[in-house]
OpenMM code with the backbone's topology and positions (N, CA, C; nanometers):
from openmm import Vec3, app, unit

residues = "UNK UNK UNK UNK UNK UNK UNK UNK UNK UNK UNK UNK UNK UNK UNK UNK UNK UNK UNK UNK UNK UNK UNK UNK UNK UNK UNK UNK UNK UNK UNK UNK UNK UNK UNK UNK UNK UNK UNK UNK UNK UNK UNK UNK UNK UNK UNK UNK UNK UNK UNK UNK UNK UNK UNK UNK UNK UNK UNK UNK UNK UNK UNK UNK UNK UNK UNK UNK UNK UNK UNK UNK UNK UNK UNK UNK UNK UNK UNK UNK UNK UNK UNK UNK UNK UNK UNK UNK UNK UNK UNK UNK UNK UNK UNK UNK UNK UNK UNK UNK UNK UNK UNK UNK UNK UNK UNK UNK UNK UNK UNK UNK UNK UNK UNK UNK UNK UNK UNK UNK UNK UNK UNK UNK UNK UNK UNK UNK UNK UNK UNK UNK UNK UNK UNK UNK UNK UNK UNK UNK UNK UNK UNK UNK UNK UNK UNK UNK UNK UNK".split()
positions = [
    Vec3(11.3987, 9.9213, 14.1572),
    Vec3(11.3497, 9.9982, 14.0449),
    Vec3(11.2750, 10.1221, 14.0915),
    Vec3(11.3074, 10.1414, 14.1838),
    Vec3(11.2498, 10.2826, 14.2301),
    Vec3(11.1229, 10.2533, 14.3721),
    Vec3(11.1790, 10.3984, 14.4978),
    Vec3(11.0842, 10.3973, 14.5733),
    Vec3(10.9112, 10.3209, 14.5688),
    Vec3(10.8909, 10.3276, 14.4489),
    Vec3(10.7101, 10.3376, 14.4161),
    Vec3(10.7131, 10.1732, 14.3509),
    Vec3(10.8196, 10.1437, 14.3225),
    Vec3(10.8105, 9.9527, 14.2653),
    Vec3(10.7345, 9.8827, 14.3145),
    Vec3(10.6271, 9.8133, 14.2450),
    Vec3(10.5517, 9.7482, 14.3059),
    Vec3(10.5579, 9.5740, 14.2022),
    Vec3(10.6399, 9.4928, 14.2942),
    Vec3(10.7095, 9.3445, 14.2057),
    Vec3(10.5807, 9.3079, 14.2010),
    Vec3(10.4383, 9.2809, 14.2094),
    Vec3(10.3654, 9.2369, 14.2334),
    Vec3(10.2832, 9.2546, 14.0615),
    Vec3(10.2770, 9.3907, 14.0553),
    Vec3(10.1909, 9.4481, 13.9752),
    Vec3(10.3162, 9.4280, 13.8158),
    Vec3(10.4165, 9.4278, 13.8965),
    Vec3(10.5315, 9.4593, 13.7421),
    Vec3(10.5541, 9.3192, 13.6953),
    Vec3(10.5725, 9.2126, 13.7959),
    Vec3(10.5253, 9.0968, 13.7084),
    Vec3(10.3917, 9.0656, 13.6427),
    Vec3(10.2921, 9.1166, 13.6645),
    Vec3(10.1651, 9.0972, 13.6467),
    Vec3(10.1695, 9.1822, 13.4765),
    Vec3(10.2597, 9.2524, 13.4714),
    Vec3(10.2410, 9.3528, 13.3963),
    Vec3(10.3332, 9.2339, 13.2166),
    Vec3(10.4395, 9.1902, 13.2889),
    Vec3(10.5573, 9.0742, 13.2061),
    Vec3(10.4512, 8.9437, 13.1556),
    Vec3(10.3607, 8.8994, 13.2566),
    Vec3(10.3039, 8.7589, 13.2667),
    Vec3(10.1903, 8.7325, 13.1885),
    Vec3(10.0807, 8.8936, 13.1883),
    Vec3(9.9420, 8.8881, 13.0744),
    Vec3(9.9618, 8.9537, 13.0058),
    Vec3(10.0598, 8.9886, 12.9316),
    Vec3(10.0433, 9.0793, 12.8232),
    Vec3(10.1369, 9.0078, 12.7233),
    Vec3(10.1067, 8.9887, 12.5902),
    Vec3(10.2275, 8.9454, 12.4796),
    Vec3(10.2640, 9.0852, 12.4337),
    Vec3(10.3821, 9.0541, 12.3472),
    Vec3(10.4372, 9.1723, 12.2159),
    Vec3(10.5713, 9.2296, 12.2684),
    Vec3(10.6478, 9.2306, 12.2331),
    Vec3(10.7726, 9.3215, 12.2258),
    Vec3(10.7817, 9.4736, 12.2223),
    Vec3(10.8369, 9.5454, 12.3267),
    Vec3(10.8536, 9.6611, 12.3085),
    Vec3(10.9216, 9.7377, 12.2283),
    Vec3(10.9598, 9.8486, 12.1576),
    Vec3(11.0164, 9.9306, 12.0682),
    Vec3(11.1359, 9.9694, 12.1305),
    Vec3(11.2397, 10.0277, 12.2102),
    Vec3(11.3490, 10.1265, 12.2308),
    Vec3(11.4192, 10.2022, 12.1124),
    Vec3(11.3815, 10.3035, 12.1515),
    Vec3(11.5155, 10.3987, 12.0352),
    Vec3(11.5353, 10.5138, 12.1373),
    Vec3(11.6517, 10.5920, 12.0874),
    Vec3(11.7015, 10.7425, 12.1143),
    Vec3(11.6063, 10.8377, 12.0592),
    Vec3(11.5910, 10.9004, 12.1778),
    Vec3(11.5219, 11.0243, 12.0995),
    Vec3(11.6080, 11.1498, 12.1342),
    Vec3(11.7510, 11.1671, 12.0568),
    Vec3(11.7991, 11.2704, 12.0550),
    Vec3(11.8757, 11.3999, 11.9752),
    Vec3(11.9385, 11.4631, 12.0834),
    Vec3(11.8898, 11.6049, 11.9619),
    Vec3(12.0777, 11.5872, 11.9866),
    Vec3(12.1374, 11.6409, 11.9052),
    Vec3(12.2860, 11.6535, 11.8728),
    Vec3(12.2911, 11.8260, 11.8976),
    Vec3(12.4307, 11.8671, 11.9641),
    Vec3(12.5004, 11.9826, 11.9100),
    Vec3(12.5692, 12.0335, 11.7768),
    Vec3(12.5842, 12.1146, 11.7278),
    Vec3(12.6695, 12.0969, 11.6394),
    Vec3(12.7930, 12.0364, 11.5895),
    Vec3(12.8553, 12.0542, 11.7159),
    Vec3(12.9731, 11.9784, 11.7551),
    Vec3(12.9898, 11.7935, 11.7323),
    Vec3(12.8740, 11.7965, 11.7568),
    Vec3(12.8348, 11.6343, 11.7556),
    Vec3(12.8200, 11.5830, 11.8886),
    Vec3(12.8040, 11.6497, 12.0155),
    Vec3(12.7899, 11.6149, 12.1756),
    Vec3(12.6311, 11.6426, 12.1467),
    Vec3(12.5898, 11.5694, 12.2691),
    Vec3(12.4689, 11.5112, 12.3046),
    Vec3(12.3966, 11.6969, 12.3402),
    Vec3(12.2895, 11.7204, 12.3483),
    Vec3(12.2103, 11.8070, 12.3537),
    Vec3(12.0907, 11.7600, 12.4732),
    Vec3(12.0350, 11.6608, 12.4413),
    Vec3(11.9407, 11.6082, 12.4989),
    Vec3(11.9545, 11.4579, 12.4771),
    Vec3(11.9094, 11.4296, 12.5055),
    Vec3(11.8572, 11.2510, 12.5559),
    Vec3(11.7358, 11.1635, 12.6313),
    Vec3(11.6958, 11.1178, 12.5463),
    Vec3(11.5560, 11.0695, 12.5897),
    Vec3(11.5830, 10.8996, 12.5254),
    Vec3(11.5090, 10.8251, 12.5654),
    Vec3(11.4805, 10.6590, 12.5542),
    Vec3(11.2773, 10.6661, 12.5449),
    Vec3(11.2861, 10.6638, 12.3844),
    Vec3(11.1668, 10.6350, 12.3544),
    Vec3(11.0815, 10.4958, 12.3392),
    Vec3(10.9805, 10.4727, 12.4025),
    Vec3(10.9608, 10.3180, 12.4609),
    Vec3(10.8044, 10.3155, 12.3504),
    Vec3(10.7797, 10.2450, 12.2692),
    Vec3(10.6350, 10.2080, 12.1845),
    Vec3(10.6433, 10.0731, 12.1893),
    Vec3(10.5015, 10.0262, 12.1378),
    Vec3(10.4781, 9.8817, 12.1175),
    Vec3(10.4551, 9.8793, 12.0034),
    Vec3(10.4928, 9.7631, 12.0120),
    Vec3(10.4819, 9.7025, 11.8481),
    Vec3(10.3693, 9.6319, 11.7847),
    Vec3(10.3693, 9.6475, 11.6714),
    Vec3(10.2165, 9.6057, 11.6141),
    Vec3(10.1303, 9.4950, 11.6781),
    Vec3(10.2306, 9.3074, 11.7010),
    Vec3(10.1927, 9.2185, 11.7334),
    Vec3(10.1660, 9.2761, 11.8966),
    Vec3(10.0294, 9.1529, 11.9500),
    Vec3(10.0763, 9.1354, 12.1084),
    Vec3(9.9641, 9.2522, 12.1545),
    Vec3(9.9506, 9.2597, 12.2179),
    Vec3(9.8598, 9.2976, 12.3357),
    Vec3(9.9335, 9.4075, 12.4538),
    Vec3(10.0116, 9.4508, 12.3514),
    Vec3(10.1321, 9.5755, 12.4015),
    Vec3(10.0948, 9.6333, 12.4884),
    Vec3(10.2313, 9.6743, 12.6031),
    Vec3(10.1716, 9.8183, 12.7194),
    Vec3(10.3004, 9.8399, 12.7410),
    Vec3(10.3083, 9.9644, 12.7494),
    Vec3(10.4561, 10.0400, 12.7787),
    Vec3(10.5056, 9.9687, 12.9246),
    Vec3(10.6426, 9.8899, 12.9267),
    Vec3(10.6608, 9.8224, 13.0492),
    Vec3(10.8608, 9.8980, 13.0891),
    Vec3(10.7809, 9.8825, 13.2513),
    Vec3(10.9033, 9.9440, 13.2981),
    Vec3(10.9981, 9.8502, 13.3145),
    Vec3(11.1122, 9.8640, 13.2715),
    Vec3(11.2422, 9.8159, 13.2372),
    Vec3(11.3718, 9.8726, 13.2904),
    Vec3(11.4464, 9.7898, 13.3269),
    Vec3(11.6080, 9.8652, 13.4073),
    Vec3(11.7220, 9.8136, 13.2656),
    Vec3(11.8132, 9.9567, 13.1912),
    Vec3(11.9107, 9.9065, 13.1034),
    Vec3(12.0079, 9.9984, 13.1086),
    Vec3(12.0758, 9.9701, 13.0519),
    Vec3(12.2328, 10.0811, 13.0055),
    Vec3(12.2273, 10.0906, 12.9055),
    Vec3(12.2876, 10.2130, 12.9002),
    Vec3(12.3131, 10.2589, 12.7150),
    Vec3(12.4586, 10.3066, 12.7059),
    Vec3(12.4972, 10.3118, 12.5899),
    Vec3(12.6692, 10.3389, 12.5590),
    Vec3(12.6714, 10.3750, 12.4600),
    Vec3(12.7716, 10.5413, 12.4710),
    Vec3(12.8028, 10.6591, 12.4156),
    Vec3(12.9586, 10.6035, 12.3412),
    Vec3(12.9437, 10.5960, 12.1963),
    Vec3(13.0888, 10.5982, 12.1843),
    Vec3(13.1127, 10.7042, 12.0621),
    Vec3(13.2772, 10.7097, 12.1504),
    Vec3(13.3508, 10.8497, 12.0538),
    Vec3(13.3865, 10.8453, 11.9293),
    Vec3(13.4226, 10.8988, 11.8442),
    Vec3(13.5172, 10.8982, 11.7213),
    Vec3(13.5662, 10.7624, 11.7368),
    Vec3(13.6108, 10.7150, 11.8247),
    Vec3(13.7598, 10.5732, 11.8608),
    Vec3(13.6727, 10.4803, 11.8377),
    Vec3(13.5690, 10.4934, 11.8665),
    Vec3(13.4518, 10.3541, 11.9536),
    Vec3(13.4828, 10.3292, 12.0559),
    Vec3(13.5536, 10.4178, 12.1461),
    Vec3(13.5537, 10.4034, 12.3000),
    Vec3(13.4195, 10.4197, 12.3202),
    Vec3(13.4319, 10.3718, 12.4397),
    Vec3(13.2413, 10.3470, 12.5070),
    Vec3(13.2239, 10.3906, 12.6371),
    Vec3(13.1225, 10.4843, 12.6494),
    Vec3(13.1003, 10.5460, 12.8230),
    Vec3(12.9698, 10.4636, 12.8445),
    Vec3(12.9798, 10.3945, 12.9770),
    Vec3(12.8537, 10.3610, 12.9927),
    Vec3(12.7328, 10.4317, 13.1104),
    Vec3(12.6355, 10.4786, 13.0305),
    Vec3(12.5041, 10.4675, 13.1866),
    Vec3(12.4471, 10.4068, 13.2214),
    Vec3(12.4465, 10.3425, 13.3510),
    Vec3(12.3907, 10.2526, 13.4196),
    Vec3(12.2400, 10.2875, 13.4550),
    Vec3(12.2034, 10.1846, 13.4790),
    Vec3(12.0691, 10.1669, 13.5159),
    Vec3(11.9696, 10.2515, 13.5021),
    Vec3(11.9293, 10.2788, 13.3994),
    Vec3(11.8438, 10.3914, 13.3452),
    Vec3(11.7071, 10.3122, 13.3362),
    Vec3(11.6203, 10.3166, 13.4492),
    Vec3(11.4515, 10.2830, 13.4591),
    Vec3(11.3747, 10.3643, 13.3475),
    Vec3(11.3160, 10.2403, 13.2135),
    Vec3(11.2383, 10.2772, 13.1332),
    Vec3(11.0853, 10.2897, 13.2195),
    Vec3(11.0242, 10.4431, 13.1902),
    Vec3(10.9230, 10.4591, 13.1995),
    Vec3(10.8126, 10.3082, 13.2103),
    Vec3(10.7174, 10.3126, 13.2451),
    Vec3(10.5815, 10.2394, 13.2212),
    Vec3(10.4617, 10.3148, 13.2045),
    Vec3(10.4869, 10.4609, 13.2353),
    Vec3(10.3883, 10.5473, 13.2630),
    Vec3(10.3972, 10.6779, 13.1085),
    Vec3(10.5027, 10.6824, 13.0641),
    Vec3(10.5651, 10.7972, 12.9656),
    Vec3(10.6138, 10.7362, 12.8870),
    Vec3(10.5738, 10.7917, 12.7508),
    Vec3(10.6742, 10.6819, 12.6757),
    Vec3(10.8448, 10.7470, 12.5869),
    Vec3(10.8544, 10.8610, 12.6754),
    Vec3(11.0075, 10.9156, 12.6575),
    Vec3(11.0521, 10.9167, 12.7909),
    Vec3(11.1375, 10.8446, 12.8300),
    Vec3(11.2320, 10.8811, 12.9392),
    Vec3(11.3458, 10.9285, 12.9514),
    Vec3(11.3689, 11.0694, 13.0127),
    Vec3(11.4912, 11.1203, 13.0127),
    Vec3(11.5894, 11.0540, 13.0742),
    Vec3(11.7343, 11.0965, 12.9810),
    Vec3(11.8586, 11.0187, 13.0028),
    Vec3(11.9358, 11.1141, 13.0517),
    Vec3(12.0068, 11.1559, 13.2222),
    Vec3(12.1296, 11.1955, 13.2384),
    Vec3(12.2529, 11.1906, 13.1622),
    Vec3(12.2707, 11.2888, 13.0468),
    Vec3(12.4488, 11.2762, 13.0035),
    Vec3(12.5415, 11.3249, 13.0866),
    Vec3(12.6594, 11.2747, 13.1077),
    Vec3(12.7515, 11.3250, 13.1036),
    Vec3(12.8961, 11.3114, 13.0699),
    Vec3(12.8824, 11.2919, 12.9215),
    Vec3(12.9665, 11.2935, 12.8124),
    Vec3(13.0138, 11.4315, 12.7585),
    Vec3(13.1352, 11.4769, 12.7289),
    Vec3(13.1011, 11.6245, 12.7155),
    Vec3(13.1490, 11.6349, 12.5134),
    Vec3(13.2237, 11.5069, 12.4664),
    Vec3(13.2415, 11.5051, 12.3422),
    Vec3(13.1835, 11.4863, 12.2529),
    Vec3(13.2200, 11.4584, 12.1554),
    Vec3(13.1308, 11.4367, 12.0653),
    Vec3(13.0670, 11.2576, 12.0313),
    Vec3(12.9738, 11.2882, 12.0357),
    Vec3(12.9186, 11.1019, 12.0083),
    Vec3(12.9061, 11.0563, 11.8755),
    Vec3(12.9631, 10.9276, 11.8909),
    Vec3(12.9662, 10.8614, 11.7467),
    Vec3(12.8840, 10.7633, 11.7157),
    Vec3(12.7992, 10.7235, 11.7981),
    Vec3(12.6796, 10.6232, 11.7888),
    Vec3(12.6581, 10.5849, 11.9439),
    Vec3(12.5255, 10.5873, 11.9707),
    Vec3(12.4262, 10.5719, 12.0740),
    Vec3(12.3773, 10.4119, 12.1319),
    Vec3(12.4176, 10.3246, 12.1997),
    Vec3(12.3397, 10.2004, 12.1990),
    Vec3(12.2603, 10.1761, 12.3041),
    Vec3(12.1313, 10.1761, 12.2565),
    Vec3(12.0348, 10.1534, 12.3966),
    Vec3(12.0418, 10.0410, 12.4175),
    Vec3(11.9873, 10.0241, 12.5551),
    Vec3(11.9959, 9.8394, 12.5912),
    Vec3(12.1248, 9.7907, 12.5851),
    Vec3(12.2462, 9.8320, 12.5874),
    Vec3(12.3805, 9.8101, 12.5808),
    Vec3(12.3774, 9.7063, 12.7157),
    Vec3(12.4484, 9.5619, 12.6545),
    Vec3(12.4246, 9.4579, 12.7653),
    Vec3(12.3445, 9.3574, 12.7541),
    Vec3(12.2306, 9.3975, 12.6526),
    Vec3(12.1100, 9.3083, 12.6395),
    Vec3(12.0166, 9.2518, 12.7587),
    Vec3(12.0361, 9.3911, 12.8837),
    Vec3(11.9360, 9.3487, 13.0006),
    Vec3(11.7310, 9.3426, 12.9556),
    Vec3(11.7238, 9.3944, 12.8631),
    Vec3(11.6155, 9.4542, 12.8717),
    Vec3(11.5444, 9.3665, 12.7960),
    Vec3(11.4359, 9.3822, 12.7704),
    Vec3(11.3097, 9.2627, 12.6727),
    Vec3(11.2677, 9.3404, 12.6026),
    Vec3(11.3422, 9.3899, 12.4756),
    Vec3(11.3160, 9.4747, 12.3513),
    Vec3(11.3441, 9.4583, 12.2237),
    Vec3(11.3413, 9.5319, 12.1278),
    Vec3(11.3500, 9.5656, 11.9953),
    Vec3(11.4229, 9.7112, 12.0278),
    Vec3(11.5499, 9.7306, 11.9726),
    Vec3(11.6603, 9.8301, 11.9608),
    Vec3(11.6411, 9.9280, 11.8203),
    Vec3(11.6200, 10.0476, 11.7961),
    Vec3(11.5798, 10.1267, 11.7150),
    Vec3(11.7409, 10.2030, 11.7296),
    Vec3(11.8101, 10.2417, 11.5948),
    Vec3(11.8958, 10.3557, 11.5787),
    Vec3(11.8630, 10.4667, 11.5292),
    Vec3(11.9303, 10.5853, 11.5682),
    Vec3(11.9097, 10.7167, 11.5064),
    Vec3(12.0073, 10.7137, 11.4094),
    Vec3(11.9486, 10.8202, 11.2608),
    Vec3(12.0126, 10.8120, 11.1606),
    Vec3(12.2068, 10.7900, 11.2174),
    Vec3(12.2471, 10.8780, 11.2825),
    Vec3(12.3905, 10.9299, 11.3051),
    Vec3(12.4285, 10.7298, 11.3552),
    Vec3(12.4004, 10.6880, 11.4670),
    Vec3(12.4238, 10.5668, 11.4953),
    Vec3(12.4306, 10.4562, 11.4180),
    Vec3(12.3714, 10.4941, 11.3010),
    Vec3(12.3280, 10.3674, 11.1941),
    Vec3(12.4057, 10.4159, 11.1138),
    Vec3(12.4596, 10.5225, 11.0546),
    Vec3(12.5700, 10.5326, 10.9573),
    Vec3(12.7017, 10.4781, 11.0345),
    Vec3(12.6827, 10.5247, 11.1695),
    Vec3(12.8323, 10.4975, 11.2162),
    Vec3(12.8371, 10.3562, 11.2337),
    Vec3(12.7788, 10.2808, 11.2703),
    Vec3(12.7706, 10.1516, 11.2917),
    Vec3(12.7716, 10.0423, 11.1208),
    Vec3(12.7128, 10.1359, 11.0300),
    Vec3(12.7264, 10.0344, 10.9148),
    Vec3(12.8632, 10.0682, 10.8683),
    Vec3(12.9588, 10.1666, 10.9167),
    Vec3(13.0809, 10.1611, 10.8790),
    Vec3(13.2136, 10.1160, 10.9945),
    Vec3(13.1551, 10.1015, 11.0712),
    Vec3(13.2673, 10.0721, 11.2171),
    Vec3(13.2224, 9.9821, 11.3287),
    Vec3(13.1076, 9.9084, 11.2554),
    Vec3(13.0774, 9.8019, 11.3335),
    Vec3(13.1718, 9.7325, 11.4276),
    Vec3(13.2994, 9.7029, 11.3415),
    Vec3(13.3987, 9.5887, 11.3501),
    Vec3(13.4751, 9.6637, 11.4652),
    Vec3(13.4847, 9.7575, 11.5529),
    Vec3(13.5591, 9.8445, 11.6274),
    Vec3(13.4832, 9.8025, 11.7899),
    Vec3(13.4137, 9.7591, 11.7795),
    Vec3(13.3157, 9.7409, 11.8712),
    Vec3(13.4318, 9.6260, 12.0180),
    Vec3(13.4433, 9.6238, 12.0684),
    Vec3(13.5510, 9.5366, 12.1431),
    Vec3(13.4800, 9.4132, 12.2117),
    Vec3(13.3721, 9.4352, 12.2510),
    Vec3(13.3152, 9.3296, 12.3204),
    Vec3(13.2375, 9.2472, 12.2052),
    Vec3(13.2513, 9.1340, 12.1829),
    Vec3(13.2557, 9.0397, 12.1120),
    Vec3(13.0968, 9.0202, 12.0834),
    Vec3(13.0270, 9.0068, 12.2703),
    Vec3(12.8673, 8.9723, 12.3014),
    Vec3(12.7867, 9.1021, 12.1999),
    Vec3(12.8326, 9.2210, 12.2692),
    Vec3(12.8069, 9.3611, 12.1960),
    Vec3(12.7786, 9.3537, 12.0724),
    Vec3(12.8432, 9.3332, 12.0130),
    Vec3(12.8807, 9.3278, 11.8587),
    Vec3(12.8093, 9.2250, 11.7985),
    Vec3(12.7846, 9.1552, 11.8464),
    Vec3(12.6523, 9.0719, 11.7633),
    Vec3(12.5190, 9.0693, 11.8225),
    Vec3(12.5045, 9.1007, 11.9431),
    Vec3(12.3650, 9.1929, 11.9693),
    Vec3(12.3293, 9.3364, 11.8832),
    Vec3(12.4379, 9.4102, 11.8261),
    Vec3(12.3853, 9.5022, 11.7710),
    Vec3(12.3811, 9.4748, 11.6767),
    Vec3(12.5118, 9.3710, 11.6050),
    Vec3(12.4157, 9.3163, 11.4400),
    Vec3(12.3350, 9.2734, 11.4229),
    Vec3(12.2159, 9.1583, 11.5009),
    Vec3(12.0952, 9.1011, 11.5225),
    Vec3(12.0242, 9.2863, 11.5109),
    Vec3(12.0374, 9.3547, 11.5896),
    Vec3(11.8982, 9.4731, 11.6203),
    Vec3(11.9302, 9.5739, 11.4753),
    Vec3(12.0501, 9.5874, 11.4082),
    Vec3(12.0505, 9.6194, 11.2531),
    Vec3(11.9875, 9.5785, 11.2081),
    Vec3(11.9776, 9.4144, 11.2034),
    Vec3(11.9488, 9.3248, 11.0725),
    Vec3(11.8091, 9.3565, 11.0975),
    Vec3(11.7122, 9.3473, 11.2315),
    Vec3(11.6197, 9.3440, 11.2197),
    Vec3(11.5220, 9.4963, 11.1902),
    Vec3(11.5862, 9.5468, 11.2177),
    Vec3(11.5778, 9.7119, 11.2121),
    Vec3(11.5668, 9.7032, 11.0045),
    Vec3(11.6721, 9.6910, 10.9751),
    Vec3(11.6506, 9.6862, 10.8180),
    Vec3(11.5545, 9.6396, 10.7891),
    Vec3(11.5462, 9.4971, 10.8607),
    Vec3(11.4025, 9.3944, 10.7962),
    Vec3(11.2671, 9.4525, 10.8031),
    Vec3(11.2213, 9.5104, 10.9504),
    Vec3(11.1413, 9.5538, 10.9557),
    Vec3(11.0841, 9.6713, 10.8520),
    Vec3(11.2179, 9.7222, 10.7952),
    Vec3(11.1703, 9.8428, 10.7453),
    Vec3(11.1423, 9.8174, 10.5640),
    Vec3(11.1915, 9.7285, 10.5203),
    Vec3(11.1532, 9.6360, 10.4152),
    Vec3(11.0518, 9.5789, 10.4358),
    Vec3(11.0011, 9.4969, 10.5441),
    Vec3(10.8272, 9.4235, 10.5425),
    Vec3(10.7631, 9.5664, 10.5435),
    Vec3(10.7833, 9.6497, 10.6109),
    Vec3(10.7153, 9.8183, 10.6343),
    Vec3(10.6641, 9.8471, 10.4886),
    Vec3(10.7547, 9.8413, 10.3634),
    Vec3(10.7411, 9.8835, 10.2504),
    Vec3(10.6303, 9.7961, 10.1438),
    Vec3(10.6215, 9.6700, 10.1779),
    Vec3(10.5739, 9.5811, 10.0986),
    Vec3(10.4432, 9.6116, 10.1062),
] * unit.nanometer
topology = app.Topology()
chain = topology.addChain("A")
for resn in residues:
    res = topology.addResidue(resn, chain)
    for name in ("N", "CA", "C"):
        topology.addAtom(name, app.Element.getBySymbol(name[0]), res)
């Protein structure tokens, strides 16, 4: 996890602290609909005794098709709570999935564009595991935002 990893302190960091972390996209679109920027925004969540924790995940870019590009191993910050994402996709994106894989110990946030595309083309999704990890982080994504209102 990088030159400066210290397993000592990063379990220490997993072992006293409760609460679930936040992940979403924090990005900006072209007109075109290709990526502009890319960032992985990391918050804590209300419950728990929260601290921004560094994390190793992939995320996956898919096109018009629901073809899927993947980036590997993208180290979430512990120190920042936006971490920049290397693209290099040059088309247009049709929904964003952080944590693609379910390596990470989070709560999955969509950007508007990802959440329309996904409540209409869910079913395009090919990997079986995929596809119901991202309906679980919908469902709860909705829920949350309904208890939010009450």
């Amino acid at each position: 996890m990088g030159d400066d990893f210290k397993f000592e302190e990063w379990c220490d960091q997993w072992l006293t602290t409760s609460g679930i972390n936040i992940l979403e996209p924090a990005v900006e679109y072209k007109e075109d609909g290709s990526i502009a920027s890319l960032s992985i925004k990391q918050t804590c969540d209300l419950r728990g005794q929260n601290i921004l924790r560094k994390q190793k995940l992939n995320v996956a870019l898919y096109d018009a098709n629901m073809e899927q590009t993947v980036i590997q191993d993208i180290i979430i910050s512990d120190k920042e709570a936006l971490t920049p994402v290397k693209v290099e996709f040059a088309g247009p994106v049709s929904a964003i999935l952080v944590n693609f894989g379910d390596h990470a110990y989070a709560k999955v946030r969509y950007d508007a564009k990802t959440l329309k595309t996904l409540s209409e083309r869910l079913h395009h999704i090919k990997d079986l595991n995929e596809r119901a990890v991202t309906w679980r982080q919908l469902w709860l994504q909705v829920m949350d935002k309904k208890m939010s209102s009450l």
